[in-house]
LOFIDREN-593055 format. One record per residue: residue in one letter; x, y, z of N, C-alpha, C in turn. Coordinates in pm, 1 decimal. Layout:
LOFIDREN-593055
@rest = A n.xx = X n.yy = Y n.zz = Z ca.xx = X ca.yy = Y ca.zz = Z c.xx = X c.yy = Y c.zz = Z
...
END
This chain:
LOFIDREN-593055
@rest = X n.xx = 7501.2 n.yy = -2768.4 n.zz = 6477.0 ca.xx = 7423.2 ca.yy = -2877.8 ca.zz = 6423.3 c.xx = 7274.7 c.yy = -2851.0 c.zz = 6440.6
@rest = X n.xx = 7206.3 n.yy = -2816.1 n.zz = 6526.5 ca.xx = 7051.6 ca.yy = -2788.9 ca.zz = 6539.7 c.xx = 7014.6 c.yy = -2640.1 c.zz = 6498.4
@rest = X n.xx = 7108.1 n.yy = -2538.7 n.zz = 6456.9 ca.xx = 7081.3 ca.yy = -2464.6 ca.zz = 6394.8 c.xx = 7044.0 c.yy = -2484.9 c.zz = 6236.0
@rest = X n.xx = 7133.0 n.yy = -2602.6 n.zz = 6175.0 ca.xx = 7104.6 ca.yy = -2628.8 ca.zz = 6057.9 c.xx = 6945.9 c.yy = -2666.2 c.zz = 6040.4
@rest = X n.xx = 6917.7 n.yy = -2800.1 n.zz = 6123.6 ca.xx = 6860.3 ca.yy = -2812.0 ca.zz = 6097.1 c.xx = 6684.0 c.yy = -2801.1 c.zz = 6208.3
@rest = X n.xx = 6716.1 n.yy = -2762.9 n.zz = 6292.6 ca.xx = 6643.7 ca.yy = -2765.8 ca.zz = 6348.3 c.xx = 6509.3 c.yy = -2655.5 c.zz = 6364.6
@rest = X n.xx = 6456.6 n.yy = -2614.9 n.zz = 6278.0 ca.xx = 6330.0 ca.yy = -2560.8 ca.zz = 6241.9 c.xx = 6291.4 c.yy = -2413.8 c.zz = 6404.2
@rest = X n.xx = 6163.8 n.yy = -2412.2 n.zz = 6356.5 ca.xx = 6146.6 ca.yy = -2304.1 ca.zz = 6474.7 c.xx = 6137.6 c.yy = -2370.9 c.zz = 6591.2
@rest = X n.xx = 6103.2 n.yy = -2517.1 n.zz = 6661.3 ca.xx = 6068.8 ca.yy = -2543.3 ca.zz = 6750.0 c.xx = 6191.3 c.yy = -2513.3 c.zz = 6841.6
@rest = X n.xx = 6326.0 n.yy = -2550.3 n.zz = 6788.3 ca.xx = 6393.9 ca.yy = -2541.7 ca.zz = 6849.6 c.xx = 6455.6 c.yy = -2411.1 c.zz = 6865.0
@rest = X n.xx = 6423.9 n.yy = -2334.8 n.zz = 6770.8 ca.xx = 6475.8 ca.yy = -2173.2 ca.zz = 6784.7 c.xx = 6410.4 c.yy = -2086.8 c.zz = 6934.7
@rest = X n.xx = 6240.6 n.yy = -2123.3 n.zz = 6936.1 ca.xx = 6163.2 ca.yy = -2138.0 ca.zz = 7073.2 c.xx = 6235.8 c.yy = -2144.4 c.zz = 7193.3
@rest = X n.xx = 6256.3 n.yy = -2313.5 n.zz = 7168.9 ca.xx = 6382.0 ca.yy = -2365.9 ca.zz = 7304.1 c.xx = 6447.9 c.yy = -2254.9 c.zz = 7362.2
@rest = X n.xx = 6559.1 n.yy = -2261.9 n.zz = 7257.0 ca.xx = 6628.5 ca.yy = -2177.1 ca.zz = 7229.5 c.xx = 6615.0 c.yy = -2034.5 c.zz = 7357.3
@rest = X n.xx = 6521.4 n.yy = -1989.0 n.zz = 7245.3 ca.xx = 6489.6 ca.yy = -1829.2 ca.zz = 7345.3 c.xx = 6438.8 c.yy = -1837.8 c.zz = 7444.2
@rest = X n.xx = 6378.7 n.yy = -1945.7 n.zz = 7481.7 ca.xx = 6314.3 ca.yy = -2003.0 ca.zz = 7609.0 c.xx = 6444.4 c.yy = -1996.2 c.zz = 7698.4
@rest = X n.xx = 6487.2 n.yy = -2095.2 n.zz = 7688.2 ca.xx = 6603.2 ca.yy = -2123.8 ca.zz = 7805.3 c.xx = 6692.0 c.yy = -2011.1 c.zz = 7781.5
@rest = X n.xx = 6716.8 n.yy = -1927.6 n.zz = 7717.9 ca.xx = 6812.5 ca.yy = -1823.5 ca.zz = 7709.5 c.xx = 6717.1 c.yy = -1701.9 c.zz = 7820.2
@rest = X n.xx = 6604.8 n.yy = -1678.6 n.zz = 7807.5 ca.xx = 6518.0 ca.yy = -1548.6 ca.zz = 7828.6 c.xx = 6504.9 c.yy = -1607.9 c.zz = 7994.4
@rest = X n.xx = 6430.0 n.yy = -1734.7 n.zz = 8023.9 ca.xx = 6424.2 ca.yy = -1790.8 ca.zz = 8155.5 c.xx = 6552.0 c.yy = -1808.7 c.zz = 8250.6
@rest = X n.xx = 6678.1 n.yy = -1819.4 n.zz = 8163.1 ca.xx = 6808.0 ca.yy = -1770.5 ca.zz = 8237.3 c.xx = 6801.0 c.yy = -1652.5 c.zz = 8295.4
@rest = X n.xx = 6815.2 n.yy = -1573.8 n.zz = 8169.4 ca.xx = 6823.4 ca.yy = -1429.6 ca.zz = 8234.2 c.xx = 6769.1 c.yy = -1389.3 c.zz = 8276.6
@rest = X n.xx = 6643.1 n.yy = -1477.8 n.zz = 8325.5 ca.xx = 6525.7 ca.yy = -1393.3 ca.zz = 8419.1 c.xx = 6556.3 c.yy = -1429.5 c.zz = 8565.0
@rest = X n.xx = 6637.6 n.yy = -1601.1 n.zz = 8570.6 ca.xx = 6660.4 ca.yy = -1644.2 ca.zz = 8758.1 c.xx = 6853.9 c.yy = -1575.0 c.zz = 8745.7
@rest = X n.xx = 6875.5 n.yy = -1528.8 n.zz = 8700.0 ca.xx = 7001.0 ca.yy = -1481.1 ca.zz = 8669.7 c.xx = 7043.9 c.yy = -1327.3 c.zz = 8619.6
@rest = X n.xx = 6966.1 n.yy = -1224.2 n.zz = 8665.6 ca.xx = 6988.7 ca.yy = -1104.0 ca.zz = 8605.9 c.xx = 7091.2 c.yy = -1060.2 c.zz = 8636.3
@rest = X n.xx = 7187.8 n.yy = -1075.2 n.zz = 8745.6 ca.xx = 7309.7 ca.yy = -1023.8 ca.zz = 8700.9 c.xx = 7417.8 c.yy = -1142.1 c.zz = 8645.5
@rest = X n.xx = 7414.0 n.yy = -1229.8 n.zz = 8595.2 ca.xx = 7525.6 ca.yy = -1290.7 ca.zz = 8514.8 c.xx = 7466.8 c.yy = -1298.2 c.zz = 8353.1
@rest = X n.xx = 7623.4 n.yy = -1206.6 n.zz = 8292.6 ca.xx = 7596.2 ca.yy = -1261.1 ca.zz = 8108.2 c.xx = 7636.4 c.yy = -1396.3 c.zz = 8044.7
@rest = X n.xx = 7490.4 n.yy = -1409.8 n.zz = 7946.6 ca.xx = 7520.4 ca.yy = -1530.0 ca.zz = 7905.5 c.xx = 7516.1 c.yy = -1493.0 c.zz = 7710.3
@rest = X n.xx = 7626.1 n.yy = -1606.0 n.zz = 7675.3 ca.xx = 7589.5 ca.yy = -1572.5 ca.zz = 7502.4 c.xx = 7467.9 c.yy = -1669.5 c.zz = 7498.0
@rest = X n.xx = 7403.0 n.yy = -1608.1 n.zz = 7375.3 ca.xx = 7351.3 ca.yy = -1722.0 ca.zz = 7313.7 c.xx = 7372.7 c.yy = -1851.2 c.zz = 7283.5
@rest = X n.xx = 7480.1 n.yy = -1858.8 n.zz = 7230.0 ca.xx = 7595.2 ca.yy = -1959.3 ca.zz = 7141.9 c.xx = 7617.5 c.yy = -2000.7 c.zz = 7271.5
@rest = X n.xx = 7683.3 n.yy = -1995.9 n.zz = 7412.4 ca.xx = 7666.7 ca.yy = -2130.2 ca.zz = 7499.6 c.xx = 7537.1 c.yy = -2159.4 c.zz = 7540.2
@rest = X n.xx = 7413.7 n.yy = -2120.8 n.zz = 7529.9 ca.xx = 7301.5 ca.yy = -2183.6 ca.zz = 7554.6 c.xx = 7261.3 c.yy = -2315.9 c.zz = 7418.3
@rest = X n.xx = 7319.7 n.yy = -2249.2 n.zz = 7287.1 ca.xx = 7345.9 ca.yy = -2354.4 ca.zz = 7130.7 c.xx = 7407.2 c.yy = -2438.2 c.zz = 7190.7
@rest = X n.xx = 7522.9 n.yy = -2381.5 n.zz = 7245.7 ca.xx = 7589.5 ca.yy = -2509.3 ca.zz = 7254.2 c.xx = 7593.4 c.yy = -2650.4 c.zz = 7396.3
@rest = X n.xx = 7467.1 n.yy = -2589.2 n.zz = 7468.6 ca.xx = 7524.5 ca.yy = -2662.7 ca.zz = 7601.1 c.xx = 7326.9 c.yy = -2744.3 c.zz = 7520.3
@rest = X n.xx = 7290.0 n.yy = -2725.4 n.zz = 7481.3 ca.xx = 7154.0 ca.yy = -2784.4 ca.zz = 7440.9 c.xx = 7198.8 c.yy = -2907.6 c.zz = 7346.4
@rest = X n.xx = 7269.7 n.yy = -2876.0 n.zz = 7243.8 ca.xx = 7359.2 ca.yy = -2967.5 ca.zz = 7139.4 c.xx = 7432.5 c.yy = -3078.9 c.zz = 7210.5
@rest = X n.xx = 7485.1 n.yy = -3015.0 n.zz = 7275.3 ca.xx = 7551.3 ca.yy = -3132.6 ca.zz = 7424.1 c.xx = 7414.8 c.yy = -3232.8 c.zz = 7457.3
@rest = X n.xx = 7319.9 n.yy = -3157.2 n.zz = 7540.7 ca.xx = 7234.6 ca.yy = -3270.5 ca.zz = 7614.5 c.xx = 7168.4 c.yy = -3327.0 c.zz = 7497.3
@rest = X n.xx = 7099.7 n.yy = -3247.8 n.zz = 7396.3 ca.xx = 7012.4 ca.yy = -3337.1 ca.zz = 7276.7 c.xx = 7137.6 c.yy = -3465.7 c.zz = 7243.3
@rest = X n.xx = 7254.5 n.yy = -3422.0 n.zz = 7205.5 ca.xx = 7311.5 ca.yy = -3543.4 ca.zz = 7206.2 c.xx = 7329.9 c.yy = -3642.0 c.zz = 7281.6
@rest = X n.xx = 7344.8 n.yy = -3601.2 n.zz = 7409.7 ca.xx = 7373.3 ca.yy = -3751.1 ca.zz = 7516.6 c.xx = 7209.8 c.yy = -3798.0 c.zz = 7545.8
@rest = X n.xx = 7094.6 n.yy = -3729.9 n.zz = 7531.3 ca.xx = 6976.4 ca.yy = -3815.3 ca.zz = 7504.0 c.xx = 6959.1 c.yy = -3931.0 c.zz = 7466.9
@rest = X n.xx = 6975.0 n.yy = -3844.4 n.zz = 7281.1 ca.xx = 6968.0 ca.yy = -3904.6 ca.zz = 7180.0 c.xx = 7053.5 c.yy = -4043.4 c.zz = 7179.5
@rest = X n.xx = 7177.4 n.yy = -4052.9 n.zz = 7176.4 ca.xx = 7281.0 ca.yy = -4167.0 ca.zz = 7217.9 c.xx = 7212.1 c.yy = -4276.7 c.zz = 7335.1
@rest = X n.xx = 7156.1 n.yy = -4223.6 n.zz = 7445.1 ca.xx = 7137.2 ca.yy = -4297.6 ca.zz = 7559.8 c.xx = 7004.0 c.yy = -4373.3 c.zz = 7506.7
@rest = X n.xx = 6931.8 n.yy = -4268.3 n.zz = 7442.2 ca.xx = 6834.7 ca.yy = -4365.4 ca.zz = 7355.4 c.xx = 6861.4 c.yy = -4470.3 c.zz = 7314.7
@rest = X n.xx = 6919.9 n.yy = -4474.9 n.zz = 7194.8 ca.xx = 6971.4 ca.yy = -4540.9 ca.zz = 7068.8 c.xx = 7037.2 c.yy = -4652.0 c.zz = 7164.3
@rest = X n.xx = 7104.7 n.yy = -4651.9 n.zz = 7309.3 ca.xx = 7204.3 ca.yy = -4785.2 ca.zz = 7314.2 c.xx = 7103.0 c.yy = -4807.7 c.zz = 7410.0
@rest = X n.xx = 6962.2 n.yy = -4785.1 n.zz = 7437.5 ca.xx = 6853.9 ca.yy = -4857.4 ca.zz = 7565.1 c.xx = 6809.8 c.yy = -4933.3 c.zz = 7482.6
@rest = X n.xx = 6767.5 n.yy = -4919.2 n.zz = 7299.7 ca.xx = 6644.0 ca.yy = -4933.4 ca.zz = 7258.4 c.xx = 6721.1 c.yy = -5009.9 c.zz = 7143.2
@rest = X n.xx = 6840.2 n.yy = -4987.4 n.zz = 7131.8 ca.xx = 6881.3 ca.yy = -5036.6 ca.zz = 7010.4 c.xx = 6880.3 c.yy = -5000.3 c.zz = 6843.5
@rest = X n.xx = 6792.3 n.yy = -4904.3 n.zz = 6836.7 ca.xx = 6702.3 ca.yy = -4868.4 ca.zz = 6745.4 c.xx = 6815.7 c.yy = -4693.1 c.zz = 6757.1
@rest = X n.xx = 6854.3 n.yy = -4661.4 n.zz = 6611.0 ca.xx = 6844.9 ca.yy = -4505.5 ca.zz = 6591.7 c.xx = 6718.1 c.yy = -4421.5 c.zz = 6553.5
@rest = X n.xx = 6720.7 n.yy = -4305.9 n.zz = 6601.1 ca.xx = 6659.9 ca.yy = -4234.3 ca.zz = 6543.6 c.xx = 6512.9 c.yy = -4228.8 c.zz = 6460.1
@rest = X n.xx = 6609.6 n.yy = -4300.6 n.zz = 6284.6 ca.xx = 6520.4 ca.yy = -4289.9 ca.zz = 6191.4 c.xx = 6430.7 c.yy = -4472.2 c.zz = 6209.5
@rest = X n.xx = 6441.0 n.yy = -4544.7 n.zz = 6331.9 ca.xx = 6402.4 ca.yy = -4679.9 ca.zz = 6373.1 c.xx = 6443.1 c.yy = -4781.3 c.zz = 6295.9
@rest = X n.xx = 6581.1 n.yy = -4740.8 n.zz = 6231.6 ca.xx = 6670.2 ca.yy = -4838.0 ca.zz = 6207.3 c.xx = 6721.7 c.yy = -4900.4 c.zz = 6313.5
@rest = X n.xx = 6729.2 n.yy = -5061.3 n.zz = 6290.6 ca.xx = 6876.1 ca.yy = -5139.0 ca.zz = 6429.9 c.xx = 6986.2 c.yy = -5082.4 c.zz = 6386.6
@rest = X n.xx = 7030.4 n.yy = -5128.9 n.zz = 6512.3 ca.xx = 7186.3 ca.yy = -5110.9 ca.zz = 6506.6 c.xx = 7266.0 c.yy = -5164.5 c.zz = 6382.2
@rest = X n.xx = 7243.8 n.yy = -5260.0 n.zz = 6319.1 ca.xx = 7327.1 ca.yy = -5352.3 ca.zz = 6255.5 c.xx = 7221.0 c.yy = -5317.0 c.zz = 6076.8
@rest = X n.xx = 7133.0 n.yy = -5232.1 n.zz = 6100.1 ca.xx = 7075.5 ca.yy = -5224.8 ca.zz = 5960.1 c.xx = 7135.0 c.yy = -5082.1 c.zz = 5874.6
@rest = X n.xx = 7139.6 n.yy = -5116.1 n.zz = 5759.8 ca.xx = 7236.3 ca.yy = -4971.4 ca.zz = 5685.2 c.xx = 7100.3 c.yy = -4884.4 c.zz = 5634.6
@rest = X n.xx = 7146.4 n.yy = -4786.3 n.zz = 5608.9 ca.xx = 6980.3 ca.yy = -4680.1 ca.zz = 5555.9 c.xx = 6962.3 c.yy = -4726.5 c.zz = 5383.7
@rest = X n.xx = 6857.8 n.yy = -4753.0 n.zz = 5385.8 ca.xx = 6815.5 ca.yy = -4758.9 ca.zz = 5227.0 c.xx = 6899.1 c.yy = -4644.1 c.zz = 5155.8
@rest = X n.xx = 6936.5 n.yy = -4693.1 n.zz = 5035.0 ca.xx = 6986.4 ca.yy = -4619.8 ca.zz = 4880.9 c.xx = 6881.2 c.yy = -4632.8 c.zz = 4832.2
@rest = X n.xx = 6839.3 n.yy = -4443.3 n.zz = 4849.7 ca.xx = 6750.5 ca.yy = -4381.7 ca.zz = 4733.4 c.xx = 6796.2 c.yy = -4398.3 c.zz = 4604.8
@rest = X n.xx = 6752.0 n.yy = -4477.5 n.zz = 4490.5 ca.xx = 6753.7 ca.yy = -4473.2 ca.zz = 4338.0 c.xx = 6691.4 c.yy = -4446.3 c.zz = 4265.1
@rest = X n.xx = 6723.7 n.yy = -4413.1 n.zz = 4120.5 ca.xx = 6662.2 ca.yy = -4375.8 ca.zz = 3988.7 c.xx = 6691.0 c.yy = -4433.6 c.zz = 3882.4
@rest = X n.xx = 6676.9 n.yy = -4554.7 n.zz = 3817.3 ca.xx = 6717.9 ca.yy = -4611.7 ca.zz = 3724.4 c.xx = 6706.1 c.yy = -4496.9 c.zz = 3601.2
@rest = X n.xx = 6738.1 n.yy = -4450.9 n.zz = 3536.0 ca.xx = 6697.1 ca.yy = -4356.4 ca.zz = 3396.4 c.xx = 6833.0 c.yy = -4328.2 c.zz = 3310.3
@rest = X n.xx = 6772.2 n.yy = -4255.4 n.zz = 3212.2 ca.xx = 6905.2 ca.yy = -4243.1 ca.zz = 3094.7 c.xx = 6912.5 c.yy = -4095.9 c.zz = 3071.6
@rest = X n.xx = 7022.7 n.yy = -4054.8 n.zz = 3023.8 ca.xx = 7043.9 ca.yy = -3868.5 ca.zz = 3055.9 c.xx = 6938.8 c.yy = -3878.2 c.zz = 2930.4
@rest = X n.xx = 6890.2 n.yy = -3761.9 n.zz = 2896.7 ca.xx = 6852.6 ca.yy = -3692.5 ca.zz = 2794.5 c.xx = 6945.7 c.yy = -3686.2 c.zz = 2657.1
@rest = X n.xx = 7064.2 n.yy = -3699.2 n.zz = 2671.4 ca.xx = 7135.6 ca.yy = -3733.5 ca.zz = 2520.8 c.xx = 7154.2 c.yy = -3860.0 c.zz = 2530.3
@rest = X n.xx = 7153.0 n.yy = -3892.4 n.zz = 2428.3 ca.xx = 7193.5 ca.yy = -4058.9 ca.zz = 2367.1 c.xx = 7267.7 c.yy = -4105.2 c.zz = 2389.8
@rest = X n.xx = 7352.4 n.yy = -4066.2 n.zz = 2539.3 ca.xx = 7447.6 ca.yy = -4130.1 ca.zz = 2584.5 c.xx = 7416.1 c.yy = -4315.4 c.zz = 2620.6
@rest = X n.xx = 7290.4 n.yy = -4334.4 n.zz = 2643.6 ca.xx = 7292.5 ca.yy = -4450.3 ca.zz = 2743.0 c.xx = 7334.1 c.yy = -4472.9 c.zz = 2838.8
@rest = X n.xx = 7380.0 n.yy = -4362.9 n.zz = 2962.5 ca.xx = 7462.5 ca.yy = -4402.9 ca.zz = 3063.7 c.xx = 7330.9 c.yy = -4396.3 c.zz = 3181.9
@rest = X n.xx = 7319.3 n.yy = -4505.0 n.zz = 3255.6 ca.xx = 7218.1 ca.yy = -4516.1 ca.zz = 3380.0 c.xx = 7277.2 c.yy = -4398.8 c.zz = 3495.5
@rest = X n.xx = 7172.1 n.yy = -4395.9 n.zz = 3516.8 ca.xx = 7265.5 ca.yy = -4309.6 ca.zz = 3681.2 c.xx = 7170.2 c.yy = -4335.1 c.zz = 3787.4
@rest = X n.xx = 7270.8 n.yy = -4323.9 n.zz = 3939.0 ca.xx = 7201.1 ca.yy = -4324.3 ca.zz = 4038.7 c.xx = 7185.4 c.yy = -4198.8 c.zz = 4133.8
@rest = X n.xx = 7048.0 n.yy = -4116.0 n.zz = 4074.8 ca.xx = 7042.4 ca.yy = -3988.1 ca.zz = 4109.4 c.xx = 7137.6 c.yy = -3945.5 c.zz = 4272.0
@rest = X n.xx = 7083.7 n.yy = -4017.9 n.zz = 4373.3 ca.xx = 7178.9 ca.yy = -3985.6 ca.zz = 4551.7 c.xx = 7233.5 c.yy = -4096.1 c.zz = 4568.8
@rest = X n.xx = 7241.9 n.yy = -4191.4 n.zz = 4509.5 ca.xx = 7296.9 ca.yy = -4360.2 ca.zz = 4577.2 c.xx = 7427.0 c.yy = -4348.1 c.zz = 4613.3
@rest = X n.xx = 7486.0 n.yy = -4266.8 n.zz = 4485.0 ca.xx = 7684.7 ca.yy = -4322.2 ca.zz = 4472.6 c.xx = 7754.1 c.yy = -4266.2 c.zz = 4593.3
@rest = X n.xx = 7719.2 n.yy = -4104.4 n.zz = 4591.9 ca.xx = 7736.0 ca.yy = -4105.7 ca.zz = 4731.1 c.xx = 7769.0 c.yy = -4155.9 c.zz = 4850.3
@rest = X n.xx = 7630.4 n.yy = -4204.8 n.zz = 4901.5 ca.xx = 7598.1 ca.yy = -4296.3 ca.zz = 5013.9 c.xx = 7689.1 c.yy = -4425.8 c.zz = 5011.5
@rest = X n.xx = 7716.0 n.yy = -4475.1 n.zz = 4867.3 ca.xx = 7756.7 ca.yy = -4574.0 ca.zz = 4826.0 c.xx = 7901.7 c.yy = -4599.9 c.zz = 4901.9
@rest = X n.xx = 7950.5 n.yy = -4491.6 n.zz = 4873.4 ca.xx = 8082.2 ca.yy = -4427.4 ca.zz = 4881.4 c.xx = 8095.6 c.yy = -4412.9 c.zz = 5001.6
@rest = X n.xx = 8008.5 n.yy = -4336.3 n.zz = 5087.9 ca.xx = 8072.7 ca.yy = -4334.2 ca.zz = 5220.1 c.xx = 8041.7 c.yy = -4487.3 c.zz = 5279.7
@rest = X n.xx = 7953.7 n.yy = -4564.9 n.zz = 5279.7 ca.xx = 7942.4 ca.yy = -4693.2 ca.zz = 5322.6 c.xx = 8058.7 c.yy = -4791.9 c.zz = 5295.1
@rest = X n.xx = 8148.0 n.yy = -4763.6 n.zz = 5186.9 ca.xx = 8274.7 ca.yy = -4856.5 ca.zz = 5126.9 c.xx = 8415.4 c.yy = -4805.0 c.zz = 5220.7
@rest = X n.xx = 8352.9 n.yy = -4647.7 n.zz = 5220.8 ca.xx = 8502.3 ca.yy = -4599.4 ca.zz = 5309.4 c.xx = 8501.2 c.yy = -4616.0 c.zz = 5470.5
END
């Protein structure tokens, strides 16, 4: 998950806590991928411990508020007349299921 998306800062981290291991630790091997994965662990139980102190996720939505549906009212380019909602239905969709 923070490989997807998580930019260079966290790639940094990353080599940080991997390189500063192996520096108080020169004789034990470590992968990379459990340093990914034990970081993914704590960013998550943070993140969570946040969210149930403050009430608030993340993007400073409440608890009880749904994320805005991005829309586009418009008509295709052929004479169909059919409206569409460029990302909504989606979202739409997982919110119904």
């Amino acid at each position: 998950m923070i490989r997807k998306s998580g930019g260079d800062d966290t790639d940094e981290l990353i080599t940080k806590i991997y390189e500063d291991y192996k520096l108080a630790n020169p004789k034990t091997e470590v992968d990379k991928k459990v340093v990914i994965a034990a970081l993914e662990k704590v960013m998550y139980q943070i993140i969570r411990t946040n969210v149930l102190k403050t009430g608030k996720r993340v993007d400073g939505r409440k608890m009880d508020e749904s994320a805005p549906l991005p829309h586009q009212l418009g008509f295709y380019q052929e004479p169909t007349g059919v409206p569409f909602f460029k990302e909504a239905l989606p979202k739409l969709y997982q919110l119904l299921l």
